[in-house]
FIFI-375554 format. One record per atom (N, C-alpha, C): residue in three letters; atom name; x, y, z. Coordinates in steps of 0.001 Angstrom, whole numbers, plus 500000, padded with zeros to 6 digits. Layout:
N
+--------+-------+--------+--------+--------+
! residu ! atome !      u !      v !      w !
+--------+-------+--------+--------+--------+
!    ALA !    CA !      X !      Y !      Z !
...
+--------+-------+--------+--------+--------+
END
This chain:
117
+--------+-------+--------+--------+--------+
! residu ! atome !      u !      v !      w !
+--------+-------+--------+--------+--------+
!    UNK !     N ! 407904 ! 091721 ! 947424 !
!    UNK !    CA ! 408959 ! 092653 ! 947809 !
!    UNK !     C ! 408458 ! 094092 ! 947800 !
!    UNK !     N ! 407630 ! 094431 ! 946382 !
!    UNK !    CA ! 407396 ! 095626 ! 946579 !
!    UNK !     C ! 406317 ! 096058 ! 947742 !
!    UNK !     N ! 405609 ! 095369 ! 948680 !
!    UNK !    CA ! 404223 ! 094794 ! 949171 !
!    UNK !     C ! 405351 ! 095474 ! 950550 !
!    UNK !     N ! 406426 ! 095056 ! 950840 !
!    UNK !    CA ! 406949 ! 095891 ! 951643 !
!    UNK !     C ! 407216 ! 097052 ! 951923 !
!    UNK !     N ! 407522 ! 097693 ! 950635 !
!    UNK !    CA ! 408298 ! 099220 ! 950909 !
!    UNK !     C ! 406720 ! 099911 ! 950805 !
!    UNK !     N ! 405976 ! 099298 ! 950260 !
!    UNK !    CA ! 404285 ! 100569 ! 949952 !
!    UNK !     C ! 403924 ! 099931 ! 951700 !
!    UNK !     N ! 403636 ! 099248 ! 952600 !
!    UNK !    CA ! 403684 ! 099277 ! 953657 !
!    UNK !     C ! 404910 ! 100158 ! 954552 !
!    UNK !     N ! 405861 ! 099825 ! 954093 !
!    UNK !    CA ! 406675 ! 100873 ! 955375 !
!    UNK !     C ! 407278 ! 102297 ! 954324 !
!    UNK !     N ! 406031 ! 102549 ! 953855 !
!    UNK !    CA ! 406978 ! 104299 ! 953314 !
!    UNK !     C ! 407067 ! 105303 ! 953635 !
!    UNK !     N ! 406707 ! 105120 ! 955198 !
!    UNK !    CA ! 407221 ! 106391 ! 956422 !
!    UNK !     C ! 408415 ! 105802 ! 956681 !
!    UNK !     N ! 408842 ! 104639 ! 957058 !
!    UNK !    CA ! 410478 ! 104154 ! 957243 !
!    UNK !     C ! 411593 ! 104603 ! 956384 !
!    UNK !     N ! 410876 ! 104143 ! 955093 !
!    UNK !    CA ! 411555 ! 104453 ! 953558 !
!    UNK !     C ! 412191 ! 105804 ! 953261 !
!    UNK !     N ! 411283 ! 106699 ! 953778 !
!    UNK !    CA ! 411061 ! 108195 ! 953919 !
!    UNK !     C ! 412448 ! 108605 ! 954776 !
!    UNK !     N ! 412156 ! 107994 ! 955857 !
!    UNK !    CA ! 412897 ! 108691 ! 956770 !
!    UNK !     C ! 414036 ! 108130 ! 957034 !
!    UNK !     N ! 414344 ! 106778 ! 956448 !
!    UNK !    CA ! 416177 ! 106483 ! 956348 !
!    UNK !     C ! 417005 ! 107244 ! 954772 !
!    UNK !     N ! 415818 ! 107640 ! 953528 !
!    UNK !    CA ! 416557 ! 108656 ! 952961 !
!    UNK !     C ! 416566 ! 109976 ! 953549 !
!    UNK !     N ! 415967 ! 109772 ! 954380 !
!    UNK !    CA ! 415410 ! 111772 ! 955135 !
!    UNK !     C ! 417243 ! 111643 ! 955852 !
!    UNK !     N ! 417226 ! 110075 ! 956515 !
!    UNK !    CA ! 418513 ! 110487 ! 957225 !
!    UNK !     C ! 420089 ! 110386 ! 956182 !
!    UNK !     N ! 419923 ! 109598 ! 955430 !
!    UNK !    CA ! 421184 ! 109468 ! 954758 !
!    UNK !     C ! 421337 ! 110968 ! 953836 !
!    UNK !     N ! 420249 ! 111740 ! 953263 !
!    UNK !    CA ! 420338 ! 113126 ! 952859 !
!    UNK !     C ! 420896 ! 114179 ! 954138 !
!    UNK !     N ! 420489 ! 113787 ! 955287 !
!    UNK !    CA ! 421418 ! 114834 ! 956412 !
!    UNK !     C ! 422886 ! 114730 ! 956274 !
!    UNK !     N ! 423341 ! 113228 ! 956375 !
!    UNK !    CA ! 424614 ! 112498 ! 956340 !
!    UNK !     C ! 424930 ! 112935 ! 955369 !
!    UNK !     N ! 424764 ! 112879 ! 954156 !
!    UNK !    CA ! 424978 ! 113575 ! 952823 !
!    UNK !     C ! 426013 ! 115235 ! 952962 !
!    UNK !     N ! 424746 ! 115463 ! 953099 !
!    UNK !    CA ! 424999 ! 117134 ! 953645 !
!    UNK !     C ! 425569 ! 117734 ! 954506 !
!    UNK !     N ! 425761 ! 117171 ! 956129 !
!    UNK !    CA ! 426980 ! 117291 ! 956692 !
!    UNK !     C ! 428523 ! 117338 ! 955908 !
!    UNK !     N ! 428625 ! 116024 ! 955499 !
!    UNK !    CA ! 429741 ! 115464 ! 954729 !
!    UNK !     C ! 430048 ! 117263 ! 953840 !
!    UNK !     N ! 429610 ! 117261 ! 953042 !
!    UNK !    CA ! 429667 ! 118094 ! 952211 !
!    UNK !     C ! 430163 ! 119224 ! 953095 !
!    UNK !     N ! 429216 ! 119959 ! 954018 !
!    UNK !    CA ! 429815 ! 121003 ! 955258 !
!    UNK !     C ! 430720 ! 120999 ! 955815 !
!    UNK !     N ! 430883 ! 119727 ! 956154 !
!    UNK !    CA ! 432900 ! 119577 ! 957248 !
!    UNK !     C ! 434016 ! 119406 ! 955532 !
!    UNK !     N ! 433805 ! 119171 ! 954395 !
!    UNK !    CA ! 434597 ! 118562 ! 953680 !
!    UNK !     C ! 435113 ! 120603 ! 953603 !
!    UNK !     N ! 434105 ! 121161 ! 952913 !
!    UNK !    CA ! 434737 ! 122329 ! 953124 !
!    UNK !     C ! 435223 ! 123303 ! 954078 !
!    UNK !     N ! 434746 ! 122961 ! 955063 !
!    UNK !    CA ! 435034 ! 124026 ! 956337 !
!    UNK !     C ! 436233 ! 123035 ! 956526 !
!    UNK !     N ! 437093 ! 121902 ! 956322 !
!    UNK !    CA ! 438084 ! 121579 ! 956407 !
!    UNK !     C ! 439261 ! 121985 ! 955758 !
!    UNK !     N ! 438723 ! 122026 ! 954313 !
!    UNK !    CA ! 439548 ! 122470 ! 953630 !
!    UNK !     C ! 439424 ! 124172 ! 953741 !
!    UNK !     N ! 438758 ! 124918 ! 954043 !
!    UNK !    CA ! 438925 ! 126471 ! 954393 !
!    UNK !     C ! 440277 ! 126040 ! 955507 !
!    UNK !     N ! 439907 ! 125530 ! 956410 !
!    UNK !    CA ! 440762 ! 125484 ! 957656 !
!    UNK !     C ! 442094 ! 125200 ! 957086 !
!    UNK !     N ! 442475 ! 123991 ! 956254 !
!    UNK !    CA ! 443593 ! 123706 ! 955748 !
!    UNK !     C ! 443923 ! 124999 ! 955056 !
!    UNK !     N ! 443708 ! 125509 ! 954336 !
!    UNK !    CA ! 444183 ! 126987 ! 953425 !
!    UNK !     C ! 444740 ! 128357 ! 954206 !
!    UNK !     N ! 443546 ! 128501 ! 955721 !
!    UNK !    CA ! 443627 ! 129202 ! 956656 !
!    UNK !     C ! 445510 ! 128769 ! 957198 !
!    UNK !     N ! 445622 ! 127384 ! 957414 !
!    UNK !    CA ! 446588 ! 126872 ! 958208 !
!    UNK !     C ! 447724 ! 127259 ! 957330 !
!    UNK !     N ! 447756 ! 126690 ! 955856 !
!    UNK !    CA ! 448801 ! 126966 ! 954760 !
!    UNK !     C ! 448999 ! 128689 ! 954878 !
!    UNK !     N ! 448246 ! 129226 ! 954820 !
!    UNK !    CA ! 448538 ! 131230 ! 954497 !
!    UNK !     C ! 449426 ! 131483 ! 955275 !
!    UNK !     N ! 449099 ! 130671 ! 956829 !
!    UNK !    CA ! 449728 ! 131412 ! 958181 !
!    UNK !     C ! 451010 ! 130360 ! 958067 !
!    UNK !     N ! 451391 ! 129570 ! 957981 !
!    UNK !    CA ! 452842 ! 128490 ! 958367 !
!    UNK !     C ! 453245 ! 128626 ! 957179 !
!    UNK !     N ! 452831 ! 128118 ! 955695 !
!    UNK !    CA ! 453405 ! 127817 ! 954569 !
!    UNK !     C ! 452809 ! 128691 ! 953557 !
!    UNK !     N ! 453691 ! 129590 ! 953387 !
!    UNK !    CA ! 452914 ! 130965 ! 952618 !
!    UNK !     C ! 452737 ! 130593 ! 951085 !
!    UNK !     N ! 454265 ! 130103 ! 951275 !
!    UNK !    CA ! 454591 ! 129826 ! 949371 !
!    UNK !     C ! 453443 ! 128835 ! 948574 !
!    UNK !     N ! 453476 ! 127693 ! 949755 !
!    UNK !    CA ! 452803 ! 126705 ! 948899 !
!    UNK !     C ! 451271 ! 127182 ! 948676 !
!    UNK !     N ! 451006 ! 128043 ! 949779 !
!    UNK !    CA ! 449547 ! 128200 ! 950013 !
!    UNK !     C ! 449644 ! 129263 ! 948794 !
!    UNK !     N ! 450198 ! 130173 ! 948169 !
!    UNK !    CA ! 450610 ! 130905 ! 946506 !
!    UNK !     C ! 450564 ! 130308 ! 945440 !
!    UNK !     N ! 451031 ! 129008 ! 945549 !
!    UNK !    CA ! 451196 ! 128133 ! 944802 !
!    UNK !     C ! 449844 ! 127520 ! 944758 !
!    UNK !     N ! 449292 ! 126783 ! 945569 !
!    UNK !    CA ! 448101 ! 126150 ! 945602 !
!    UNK !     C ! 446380 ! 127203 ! 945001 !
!    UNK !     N ! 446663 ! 128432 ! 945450 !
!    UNK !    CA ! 445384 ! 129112 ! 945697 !
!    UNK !     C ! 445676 ! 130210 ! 944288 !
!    UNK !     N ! 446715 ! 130079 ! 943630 !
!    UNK !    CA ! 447086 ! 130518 ! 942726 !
!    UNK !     C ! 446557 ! 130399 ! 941034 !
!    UNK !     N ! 445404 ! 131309 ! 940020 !
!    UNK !    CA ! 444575 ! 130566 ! 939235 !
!    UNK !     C ! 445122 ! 131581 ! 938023 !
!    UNK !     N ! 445725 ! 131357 ! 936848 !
!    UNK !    CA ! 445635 ! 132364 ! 935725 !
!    UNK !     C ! 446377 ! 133230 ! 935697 !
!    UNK !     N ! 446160 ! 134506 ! 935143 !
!    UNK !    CA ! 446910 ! 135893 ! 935818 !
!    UNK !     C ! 445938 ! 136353 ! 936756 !
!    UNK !     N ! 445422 ! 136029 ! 937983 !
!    UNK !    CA ! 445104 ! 136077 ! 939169 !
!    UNK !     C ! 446484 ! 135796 ! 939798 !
!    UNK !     N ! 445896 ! 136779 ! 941120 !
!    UNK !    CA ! 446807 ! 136243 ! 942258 !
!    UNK !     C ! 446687 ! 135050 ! 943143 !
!    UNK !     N ! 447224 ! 134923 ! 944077 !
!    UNK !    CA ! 447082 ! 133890 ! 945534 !
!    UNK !     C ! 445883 ! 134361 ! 945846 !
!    UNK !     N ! 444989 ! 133135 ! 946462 !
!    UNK !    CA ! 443702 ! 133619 ! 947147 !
!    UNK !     C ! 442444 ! 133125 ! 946498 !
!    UNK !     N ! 442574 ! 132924 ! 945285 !
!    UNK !    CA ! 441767 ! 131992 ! 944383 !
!    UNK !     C ! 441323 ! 130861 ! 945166 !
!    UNK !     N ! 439990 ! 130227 ! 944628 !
!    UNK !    CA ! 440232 ! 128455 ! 944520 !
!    UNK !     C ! 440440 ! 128017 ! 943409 !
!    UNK !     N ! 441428 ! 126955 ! 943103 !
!    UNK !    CA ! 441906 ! 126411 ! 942227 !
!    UNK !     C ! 441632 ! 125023 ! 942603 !
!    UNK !     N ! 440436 ! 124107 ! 942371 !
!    UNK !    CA ! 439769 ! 123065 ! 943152 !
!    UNK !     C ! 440896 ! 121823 ! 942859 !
!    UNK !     N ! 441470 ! 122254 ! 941599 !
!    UNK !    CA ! 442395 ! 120844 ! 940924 !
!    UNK !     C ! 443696 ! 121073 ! 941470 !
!    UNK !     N ! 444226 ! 122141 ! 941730 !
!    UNK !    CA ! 445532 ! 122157 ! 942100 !
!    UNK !     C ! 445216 ! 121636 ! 943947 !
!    UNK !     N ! 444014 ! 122199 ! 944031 !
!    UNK !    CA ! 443901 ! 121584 ! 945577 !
!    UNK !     C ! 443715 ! 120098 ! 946029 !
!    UNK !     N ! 443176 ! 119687 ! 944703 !
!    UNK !    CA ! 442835 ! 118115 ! 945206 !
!    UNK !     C ! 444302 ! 117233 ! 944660 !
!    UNK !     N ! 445179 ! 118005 ! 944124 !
!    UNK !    CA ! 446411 ! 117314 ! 943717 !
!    UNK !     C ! 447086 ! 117421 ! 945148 !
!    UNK !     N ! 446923 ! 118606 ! 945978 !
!    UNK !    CA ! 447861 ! 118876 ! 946980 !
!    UNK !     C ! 447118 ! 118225 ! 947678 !
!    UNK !     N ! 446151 ! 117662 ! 948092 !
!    UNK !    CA ! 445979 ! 116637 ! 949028 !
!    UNK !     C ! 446326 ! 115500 ! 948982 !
!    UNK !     N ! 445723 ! 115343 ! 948111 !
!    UNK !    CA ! 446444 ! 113356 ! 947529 !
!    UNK !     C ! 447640 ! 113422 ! 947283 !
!    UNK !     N ! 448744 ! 114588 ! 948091 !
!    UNK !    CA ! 450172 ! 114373 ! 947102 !
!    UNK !     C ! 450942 ! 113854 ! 948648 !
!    UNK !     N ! 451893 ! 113956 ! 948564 !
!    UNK !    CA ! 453444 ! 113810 ! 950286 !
!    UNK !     C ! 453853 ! 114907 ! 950364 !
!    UNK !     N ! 453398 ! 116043 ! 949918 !
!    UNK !    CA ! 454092 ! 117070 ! 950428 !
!    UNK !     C ! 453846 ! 117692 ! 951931 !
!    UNK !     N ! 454734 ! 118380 ! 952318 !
!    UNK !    CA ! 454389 ! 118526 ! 953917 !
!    UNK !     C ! 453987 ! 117690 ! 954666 !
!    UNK !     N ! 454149 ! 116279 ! 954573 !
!    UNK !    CA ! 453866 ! 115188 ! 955474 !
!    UNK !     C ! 454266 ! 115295 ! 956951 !
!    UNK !     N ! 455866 ! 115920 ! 956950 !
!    UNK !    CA ! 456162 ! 116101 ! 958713 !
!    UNK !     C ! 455483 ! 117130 ! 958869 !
!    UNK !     N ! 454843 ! 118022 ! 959105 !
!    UNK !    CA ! 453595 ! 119265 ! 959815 !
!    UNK !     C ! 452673 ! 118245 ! 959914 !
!    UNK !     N ! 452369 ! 117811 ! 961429 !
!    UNK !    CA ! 451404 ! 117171 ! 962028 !
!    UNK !     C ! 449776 ! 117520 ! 961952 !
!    UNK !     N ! 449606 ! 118687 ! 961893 !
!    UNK !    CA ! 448261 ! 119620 ! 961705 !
!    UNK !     C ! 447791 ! 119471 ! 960162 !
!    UNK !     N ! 449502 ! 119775 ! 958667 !
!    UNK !    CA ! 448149 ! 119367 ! 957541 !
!    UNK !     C ! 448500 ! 117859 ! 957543 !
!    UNK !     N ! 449089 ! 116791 ! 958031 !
!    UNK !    CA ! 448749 ! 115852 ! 957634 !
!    UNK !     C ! 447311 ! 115631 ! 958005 !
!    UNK !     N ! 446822 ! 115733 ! 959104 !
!    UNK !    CA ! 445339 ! 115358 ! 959727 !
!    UNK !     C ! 444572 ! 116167 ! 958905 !
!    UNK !     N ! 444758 ! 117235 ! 958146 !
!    UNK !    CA ! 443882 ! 118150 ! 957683 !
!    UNK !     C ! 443949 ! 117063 ! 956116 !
!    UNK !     N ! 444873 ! 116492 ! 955796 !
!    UNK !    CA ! 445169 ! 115695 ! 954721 !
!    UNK !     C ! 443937 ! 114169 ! 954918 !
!    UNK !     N ! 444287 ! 113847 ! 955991 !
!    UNK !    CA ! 443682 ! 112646 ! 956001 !
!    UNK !     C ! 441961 ! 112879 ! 956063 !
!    UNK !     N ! 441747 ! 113538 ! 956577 !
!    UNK !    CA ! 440388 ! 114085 ! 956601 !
!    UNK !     C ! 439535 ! 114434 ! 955517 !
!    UNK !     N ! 440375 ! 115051 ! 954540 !
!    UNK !    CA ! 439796 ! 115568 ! 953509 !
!    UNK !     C ! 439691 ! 114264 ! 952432 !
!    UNK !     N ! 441112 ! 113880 ! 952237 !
!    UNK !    CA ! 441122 ! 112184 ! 951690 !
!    UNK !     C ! 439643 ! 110994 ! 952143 !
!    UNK !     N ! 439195 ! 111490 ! 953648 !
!    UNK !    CA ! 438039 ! 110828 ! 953471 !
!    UNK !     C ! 436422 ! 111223 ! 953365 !
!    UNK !     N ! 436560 ! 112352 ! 953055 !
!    UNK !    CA ! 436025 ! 112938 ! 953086 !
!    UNK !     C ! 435469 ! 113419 ! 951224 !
!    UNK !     N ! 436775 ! 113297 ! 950550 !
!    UNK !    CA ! 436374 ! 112889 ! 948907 !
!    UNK !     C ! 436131 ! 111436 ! 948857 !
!    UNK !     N ! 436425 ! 110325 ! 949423 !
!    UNK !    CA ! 436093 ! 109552 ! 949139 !
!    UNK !     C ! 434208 ! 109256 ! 949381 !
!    UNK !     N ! 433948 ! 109777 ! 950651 !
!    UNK !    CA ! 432508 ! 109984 ! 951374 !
!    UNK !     C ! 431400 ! 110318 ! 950116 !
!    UNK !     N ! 432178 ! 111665 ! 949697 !
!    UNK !    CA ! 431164 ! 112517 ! 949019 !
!    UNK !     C ! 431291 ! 111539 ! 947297 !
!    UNK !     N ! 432217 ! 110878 ! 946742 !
!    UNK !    CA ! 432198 ! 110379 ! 945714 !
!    UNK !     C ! 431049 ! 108944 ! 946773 !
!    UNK !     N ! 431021 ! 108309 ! 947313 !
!    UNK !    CA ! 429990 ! 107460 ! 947535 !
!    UNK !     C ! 428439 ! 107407 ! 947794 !
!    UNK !     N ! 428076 ! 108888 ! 948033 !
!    UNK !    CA ! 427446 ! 109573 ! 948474 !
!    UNK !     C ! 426336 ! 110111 ! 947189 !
!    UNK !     N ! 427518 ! 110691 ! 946374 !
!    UNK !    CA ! 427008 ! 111159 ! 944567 !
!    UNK !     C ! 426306 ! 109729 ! 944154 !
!    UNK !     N ! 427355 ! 108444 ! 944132 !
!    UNK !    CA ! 426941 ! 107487 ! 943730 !
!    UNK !     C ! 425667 ! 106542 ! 944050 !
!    UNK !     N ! 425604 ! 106763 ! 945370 !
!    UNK !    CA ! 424578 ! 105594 ! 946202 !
!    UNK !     C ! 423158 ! 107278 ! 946582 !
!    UNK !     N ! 423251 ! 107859 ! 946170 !
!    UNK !    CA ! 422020 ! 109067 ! 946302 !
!    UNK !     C ! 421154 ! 108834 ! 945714 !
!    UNK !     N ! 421166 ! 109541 ! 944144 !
!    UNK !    CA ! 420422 ! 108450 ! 943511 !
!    UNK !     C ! 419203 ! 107394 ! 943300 !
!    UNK !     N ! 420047 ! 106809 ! 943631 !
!    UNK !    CA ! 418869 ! 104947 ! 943946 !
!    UNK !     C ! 418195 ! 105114 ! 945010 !
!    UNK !     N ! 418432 ! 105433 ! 946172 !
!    UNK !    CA ! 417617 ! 106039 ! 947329 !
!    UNK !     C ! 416685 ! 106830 ! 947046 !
!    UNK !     N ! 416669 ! 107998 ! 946150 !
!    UNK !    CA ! 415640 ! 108896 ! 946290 !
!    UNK !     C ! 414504 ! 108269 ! 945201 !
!    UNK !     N ! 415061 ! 107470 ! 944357 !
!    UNK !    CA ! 413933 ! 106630 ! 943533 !
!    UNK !     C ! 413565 ! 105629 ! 944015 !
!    UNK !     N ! 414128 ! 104592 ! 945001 !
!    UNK !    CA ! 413064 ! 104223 ! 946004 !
!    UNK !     C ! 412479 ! 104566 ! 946885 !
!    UNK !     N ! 412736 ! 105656 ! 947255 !
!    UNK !    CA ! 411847 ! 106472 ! 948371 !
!    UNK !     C ! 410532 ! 107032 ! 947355 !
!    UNK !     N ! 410729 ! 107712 ! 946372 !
!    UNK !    CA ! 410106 ! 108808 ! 945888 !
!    UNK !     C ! 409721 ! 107915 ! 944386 !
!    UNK !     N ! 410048 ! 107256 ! 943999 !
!    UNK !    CA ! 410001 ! 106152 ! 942488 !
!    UNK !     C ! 410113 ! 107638 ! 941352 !
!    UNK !     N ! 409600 ! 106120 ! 940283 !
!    UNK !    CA ! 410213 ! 107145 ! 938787 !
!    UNK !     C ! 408920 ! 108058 ! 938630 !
!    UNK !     N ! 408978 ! 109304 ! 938363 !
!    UNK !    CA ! 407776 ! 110193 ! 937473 !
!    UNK !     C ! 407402 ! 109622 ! 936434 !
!    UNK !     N ! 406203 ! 109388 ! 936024 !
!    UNK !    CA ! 405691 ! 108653 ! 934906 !
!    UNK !     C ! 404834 ! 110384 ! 934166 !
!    UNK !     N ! 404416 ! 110028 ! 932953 !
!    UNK !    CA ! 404150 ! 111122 ! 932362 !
!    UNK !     C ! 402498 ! 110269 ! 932617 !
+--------+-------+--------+--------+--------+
END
């Protein structure tokens, strides 16, 4: 088995070379989504977007990452067609990046193995 991967470790290389792009995209649209969602909340839904971006004795305008990931995974504003999609997106988009954290990892130690002293 191992007689394989020390033969193909330009392949090896370059399907973690690609799942680290995939990685990293993910990560780029997850936030430029959620900017967009916040952008969308300021301008239609002022309050909640006060409520949401709201941290301490700070004002609105903060990130508050927990109050944000509650307001996604929650039903609020479900009829506004624009954040539901901004909802569903982001919903897969934490799920992506939690699979992503998980399965990373093991890839880069079979690509790259363990450092030995």
């Amino acid at each position: 088995m191992i007689e394989y991967f020390v033969k193909n470790w330009a392949e090896l290389r370059i399907i973690v070379g690609i799942i680290g792009a995939f990685s990293s995209w993910q990560v780029i649209k997850f936030y430029y989504t959620q900017f967009a969602l916040y952008s969308y909340l300021k301008k239609h839904h002022y309050k909640r977007w006060c409520e949401i971006t709201t941290f301490g004795p700070f004002g609105p305008g903060a990130q508050n990452s927990i109050r944000g990931i509650n307001y996604i995974f929650s039903d609020l504003e479900i009829d506004d067609f624009k954040i539901l999609q901004y909802k569903k997106t982001l919903r897969r988009g934490c799920l992506l990046l939690i699979v992503n954290f998980l399965t990373g990892p093991p890839f880069l130690v079979l690509a790259f193995g363990i450092p030995s002293n």
